[in-house]
N, CA, C and O of each residue as an XYZ file, in Angstrom:
612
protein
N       0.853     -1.169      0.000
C       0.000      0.000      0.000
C       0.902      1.236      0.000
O       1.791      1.243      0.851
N       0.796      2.389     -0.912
C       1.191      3.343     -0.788
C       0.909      4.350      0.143
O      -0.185      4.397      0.704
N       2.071      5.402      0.417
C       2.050      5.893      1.481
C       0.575      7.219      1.312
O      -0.151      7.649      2.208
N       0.573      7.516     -0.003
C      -0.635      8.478     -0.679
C      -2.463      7.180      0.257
O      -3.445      7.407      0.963
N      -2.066      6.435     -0.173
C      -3.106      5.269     -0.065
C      -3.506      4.997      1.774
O      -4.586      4.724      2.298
N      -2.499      5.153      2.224
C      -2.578      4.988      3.905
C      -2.563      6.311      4.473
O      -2.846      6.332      5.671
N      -2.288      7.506      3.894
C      -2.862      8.304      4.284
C      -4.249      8.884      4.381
O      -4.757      9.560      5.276
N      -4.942      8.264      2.744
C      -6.166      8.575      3.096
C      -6.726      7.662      3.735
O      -7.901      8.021      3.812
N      -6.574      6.396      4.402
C      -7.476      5.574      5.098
C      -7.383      6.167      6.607
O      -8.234      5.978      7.476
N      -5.983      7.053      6.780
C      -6.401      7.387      7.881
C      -7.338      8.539      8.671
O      -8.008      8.626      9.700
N      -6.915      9.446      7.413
C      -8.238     10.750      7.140
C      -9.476     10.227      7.344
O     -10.239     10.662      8.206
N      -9.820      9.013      6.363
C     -11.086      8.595      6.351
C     -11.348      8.130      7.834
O     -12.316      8.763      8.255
N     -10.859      7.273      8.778
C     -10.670      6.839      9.911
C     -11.014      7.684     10.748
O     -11.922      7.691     11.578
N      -9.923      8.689     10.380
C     -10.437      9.982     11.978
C     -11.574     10.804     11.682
O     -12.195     10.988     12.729
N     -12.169     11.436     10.609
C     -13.102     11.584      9.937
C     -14.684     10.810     10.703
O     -15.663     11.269     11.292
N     -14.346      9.790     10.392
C     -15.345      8.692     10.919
C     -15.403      9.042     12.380
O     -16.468      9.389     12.890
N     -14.139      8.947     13.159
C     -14.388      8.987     14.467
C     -15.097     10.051     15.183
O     -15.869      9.972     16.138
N     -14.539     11.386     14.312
C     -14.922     12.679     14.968
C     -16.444     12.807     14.827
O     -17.161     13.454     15.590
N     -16.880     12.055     13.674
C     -18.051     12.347     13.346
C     -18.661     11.589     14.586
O     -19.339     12.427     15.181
N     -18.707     10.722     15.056
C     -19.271      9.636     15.718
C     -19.501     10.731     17.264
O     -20.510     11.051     17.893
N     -17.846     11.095     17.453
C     -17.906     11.970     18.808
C     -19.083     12.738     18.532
O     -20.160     12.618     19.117
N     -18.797     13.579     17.557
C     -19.738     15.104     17.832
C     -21.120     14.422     17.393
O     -21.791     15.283     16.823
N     -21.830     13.133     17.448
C     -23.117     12.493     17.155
C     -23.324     12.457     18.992
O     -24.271     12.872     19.660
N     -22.156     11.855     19.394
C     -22.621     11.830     20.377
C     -22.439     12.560     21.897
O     -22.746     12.090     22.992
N     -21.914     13.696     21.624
C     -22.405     14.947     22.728
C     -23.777     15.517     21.895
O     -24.772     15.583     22.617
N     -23.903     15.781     21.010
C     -25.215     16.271     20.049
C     -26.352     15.637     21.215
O     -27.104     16.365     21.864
N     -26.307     14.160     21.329
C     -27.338     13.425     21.390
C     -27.034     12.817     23.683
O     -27.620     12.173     24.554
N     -25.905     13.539     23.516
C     -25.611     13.616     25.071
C     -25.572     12.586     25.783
O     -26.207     12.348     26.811
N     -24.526     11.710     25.030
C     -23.916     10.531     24.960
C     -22.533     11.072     25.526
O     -22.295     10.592     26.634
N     -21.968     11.577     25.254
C     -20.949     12.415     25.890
C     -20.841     14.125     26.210
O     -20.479     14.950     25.372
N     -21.247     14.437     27.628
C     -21.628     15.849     28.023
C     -20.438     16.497     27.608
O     -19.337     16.001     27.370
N     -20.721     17.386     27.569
C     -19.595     18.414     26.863
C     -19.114     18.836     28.229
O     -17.971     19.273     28.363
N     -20.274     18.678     29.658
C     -20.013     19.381     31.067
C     -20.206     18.762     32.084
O     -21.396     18.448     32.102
N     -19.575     18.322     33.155
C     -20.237     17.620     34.014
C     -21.295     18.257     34.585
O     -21.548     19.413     34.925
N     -22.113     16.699     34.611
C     -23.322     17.543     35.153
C     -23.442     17.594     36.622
O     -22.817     16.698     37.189
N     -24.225     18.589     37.553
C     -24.024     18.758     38.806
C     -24.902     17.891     39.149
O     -25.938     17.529     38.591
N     -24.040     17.350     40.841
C     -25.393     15.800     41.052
C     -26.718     16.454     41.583
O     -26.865     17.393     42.366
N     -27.874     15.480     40.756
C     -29.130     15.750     41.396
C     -29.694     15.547     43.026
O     -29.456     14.869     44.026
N     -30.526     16.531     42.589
C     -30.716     17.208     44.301
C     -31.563     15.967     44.971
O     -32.045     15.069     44.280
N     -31.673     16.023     46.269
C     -32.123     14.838     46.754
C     -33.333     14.988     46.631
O     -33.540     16.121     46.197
N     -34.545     14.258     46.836
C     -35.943     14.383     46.543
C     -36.138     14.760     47.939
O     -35.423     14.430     48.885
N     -37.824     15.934     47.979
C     -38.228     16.423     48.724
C     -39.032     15.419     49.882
O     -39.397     14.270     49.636
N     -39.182     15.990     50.944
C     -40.053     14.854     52.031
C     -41.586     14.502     51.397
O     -42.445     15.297     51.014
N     -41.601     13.762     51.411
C     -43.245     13.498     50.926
C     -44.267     14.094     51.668
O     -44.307     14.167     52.896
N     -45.078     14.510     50.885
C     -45.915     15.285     51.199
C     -47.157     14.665     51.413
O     -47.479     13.578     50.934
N     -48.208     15.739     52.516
C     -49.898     15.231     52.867
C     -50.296     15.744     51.830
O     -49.704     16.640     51.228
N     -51.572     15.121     51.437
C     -52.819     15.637     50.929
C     -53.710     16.359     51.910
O     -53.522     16.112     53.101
N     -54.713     17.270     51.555
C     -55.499     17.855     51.939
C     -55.769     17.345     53.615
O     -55.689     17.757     54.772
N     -56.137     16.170     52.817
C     -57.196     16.059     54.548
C     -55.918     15.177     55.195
O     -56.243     14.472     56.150
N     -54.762     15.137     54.867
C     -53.130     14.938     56.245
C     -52.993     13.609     55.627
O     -52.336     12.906     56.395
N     -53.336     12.961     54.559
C     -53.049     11.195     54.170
C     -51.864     11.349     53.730
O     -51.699     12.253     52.911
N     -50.450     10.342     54.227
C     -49.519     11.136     53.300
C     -49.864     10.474     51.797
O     -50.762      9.669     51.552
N     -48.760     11.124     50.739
C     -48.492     10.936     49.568
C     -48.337      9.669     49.265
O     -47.641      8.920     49.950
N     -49.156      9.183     47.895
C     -48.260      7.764     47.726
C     -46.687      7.152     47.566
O     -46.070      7.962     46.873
N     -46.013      6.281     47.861
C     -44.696      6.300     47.256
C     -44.322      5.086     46.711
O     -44.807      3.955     46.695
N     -43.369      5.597     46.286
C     -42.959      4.363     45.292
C     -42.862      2.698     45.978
O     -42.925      2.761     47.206
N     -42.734      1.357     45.492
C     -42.940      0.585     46.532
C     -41.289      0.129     47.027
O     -40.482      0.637     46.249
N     -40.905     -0.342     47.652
C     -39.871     -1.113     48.544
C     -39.108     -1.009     47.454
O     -38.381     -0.040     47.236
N     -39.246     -2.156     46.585
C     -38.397     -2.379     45.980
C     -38.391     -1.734     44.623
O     -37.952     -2.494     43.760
N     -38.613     -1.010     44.359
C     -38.369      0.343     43.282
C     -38.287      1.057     43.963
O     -38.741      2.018     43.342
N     -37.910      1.562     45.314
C     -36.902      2.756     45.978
C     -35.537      2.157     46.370
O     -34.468      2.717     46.615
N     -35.977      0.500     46.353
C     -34.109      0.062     46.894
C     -33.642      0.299     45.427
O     -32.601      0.940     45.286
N     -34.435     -0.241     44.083
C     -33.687     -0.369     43.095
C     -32.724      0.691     42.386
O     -31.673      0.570     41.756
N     -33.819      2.195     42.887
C     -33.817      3.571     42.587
C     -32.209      3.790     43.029
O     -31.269      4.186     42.340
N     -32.260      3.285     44.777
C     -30.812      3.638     45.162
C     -29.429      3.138     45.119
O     -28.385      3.709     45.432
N     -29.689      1.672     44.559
C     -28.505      0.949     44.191
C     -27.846      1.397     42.502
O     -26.767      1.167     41.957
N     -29.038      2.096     42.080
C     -28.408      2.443     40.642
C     -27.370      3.560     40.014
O     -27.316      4.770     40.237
N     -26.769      2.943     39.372
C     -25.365      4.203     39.183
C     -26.133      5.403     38.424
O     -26.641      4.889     37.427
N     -26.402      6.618     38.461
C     -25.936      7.071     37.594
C     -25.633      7.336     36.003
O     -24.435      7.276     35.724
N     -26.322      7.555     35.162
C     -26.341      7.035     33.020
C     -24.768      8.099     33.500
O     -23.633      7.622     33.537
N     -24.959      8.911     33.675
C     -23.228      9.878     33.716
C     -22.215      9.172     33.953
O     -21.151      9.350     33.360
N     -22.444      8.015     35.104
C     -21.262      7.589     35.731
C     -20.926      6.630     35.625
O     -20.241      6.015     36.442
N     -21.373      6.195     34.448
C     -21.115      4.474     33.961
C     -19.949      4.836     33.282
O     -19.568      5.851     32.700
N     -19.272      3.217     33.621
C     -17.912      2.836     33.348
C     -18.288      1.862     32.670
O     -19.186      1.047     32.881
N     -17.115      2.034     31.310
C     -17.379      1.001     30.276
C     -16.922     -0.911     31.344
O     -16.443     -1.135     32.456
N     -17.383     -1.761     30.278
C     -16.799     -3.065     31.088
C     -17.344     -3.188     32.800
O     -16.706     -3.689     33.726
N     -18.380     -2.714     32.842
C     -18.806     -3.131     34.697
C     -20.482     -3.166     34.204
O     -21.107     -2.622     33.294
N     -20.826     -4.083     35.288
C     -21.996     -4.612     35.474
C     -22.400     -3.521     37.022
O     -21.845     -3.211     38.076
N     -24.062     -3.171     36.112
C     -24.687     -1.908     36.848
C     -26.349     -2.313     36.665
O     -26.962     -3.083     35.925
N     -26.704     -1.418     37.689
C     -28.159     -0.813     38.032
C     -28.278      0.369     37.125
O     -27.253      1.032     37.281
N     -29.041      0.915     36.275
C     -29.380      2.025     36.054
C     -31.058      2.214     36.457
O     -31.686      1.203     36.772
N     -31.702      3.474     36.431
C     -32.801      3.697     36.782
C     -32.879      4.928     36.390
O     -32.169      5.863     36.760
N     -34.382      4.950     35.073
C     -34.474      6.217     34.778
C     -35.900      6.783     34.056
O     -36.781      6.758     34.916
N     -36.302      7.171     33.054
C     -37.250      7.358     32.329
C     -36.636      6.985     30.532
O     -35.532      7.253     30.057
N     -37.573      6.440     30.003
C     -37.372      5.753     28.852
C     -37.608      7.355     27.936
O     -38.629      8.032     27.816
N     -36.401      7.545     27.469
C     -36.862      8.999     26.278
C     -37.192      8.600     25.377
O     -38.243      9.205     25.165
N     -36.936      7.536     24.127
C     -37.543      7.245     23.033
C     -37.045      6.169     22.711
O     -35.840      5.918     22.729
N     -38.262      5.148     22.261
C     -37.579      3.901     21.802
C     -37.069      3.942     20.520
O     -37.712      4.732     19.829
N     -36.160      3.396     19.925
C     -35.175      2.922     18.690
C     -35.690      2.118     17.855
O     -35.734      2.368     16.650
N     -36.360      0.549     18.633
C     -36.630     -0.317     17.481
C     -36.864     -1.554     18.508
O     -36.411     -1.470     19.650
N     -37.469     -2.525     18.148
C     -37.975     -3.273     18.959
C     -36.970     -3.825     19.765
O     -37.394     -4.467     20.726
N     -35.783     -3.754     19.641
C     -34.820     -4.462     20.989
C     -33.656     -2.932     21.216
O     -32.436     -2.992     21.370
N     -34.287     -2.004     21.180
C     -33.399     -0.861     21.631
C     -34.161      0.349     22.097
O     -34.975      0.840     21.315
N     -33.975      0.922     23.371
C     -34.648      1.902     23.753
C     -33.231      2.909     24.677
O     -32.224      2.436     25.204
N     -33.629      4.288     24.598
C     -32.793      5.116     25.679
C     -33.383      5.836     26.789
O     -34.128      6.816     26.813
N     -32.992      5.282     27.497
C     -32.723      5.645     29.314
C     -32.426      6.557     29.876
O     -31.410      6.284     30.515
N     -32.801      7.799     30.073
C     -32.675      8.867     30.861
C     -32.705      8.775     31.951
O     -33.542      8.055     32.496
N     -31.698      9.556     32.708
C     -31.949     10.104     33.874
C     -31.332     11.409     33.929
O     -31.046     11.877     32.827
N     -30.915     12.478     35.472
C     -30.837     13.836     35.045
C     -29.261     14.085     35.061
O     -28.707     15.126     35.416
N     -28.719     13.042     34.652
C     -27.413     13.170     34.542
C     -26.573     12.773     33.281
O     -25.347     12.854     33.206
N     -27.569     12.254     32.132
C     -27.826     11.809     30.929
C     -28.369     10.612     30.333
O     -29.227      9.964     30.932
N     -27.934     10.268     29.197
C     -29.112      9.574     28.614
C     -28.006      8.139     28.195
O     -26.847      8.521     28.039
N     -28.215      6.486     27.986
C     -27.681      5.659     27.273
C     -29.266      4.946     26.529
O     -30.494      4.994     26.455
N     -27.889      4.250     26.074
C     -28.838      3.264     24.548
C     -29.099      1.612     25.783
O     -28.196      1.293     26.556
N     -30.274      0.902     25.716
C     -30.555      0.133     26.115
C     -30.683     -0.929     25.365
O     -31.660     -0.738     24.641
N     -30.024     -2.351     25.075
C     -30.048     -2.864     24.090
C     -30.488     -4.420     24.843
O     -29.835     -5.055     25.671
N     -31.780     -4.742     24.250
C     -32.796     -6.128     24.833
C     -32.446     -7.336     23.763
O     -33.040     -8.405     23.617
N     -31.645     -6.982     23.276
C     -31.134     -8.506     22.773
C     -32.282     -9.221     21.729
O     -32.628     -8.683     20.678
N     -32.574     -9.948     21.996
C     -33.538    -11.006     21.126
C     -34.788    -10.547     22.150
O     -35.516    -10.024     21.305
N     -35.494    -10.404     23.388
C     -36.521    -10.090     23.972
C     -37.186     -8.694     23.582
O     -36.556     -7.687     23.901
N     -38.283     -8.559     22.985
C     -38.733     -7.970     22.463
C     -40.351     -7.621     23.352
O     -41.205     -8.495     23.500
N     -40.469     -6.517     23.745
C     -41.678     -6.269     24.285
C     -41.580     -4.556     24.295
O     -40.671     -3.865     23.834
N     -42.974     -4.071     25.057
C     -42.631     -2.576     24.721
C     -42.782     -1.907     25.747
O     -43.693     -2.189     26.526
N     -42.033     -0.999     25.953
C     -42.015      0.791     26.557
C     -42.237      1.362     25.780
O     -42.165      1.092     24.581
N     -42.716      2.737     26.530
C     -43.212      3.683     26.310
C     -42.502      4.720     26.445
O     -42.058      4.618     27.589
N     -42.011      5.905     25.881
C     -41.559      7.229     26.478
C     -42.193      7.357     27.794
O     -43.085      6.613     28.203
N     -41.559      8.580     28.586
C     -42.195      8.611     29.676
C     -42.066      7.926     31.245
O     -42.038      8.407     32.378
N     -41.991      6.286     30.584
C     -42.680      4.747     31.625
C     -40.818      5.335     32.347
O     -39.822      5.740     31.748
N     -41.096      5.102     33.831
C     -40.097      4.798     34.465
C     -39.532      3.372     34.650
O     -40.147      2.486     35.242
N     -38.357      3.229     34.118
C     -37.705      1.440     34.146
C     -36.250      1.451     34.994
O     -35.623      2.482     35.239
N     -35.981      0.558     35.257
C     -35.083      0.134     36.368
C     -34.330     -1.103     35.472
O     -34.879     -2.198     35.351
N     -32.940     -0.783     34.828
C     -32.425     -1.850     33.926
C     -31.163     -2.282     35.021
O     -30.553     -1.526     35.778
N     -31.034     -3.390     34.881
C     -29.289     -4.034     35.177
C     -29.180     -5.010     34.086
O     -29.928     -5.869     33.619
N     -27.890     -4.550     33.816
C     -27.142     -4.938     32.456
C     -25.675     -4.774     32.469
O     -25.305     -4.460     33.600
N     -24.667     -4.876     31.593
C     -23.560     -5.108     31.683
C     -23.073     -3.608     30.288
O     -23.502     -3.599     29.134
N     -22.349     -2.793     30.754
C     -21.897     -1.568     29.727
C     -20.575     -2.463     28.678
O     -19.547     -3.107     28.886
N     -21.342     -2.031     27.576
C     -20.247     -2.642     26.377
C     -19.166     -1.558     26.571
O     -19.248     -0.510     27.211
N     -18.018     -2.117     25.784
C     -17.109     -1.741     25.564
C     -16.747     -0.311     24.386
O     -15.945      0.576     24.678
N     -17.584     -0.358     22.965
C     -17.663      0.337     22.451
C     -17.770      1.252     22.169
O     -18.827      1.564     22.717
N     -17.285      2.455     21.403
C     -17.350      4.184     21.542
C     -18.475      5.004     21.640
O     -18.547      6.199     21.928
N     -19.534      4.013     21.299
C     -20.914      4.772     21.641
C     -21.541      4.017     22.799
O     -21.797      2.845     22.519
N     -21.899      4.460     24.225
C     -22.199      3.760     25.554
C     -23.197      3.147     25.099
O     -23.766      3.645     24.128
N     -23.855      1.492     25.854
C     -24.796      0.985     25.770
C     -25.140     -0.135     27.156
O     -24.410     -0.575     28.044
N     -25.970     -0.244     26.976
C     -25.716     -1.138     28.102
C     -26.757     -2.517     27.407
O     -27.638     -2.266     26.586
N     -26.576     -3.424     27.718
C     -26.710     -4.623     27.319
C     -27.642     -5.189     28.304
O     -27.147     -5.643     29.335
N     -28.900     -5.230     28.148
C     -29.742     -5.832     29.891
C     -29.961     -6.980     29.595
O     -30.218     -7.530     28.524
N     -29.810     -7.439     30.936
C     -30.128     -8.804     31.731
C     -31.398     -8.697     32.524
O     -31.829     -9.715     33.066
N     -31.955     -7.701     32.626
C     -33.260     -7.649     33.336
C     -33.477     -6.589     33.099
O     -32.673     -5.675     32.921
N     -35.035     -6.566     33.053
C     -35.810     -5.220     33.487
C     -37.144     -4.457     34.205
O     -38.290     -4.661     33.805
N     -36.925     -3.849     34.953
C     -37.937     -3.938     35.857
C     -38.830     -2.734     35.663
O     -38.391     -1.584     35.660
N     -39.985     -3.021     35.516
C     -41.135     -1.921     34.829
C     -41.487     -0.923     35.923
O     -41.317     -1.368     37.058
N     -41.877      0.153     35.851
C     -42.886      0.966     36.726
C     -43.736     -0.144     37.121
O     -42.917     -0.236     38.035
N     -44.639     -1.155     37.355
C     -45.787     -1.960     37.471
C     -45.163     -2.453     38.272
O     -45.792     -2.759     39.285
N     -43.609     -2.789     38.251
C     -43.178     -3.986     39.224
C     -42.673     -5.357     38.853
O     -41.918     -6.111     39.466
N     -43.374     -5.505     37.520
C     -43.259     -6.639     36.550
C     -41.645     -6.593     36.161
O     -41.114     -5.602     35.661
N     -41.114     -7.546     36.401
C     -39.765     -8.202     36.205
C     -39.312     -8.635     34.356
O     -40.259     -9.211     33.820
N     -38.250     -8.466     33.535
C     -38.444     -9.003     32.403
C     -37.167     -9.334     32.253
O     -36.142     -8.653     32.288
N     -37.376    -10.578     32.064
C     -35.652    -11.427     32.007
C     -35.322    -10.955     30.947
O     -36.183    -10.264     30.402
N     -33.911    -11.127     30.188
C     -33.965    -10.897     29.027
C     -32.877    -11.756     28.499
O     -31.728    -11.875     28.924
N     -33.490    -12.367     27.432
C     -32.427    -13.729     26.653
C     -31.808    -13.595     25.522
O     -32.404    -13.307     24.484
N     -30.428    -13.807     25.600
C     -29.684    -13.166     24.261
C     -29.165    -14.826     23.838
O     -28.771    -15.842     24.410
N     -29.485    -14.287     22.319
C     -28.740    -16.111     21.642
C     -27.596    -15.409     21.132
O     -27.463    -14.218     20.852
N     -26.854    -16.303     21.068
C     -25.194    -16.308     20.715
C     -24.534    -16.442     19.742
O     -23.306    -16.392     19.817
């Protein structure tokens, strides 16, 4: 290969890459800023006649608190996330918000649906790759409802 010839594969290369970066602060996959940590939630509040507020149940407030962070995921580690679903992708891909940013959720071969909006509680394993994702092994709905999730090989 000529040296004319390996130069442009590498243009083309970094080209590719930069593009990929600036796709993904655009889409806030990578903050341009850290974001400041969110504030703790307020005491729950009465209603009118002193009943308190409903709250979330047991175990979607333990799940709430064992979860890292979409900001603070580290590629290669197995995590909790917990957040609001911003828009689904396609039947085995949806993204995960919370107020510290957003990842790609990827359900493998299990196919069922969210909604924008629906609050979900994923643990999954963060790929390795330049655009974050996380790969779930479970998922746990606003309802409570549990959803294994099975990947073929």
């Amino acid at each position: 290969m000529s040296v004319g010839q390996t130069a442009s594969y590498v243009g083309v290369f970094v080209a590719g890459a930069l593009a990929i970066a600036g796709i993904g602060w655009v889409t806030g996959v990578f903050p341009a800023q850290p974001q400041a940590p969110a504030a703790s939630s307020p005491a729950p509040q009465a209603d009118s006649a002193g009943a308190p507020a409903p709250q979330a149940s047991a175990t979607e407030a333990d799940a709430r608190e064992e979860a890292t962070a979409i900001g603070d995921l580290t590629r290669n580690t197995f995590v909790v996330v917990a957040g609001t679903v911003e828009r689904v992708n396609d039947e085995d891909e949806f993204a995960l918000m919370d107020s510290t940013g957003s990842v790609r959720i990827d359900t493998g071969t299990t196919f069922f649906t969210v909604t924008p909006g629906e609050s979900v509680t994923v643990t999954g394993f963060v790929d390795e790759d330049l655009l974050l994702e996380v790969y779930a092994q479970e998922i746990r709905l606003s309802t409570g409802e549990v959803i294994p999730i099975t990947r073929s090989e």
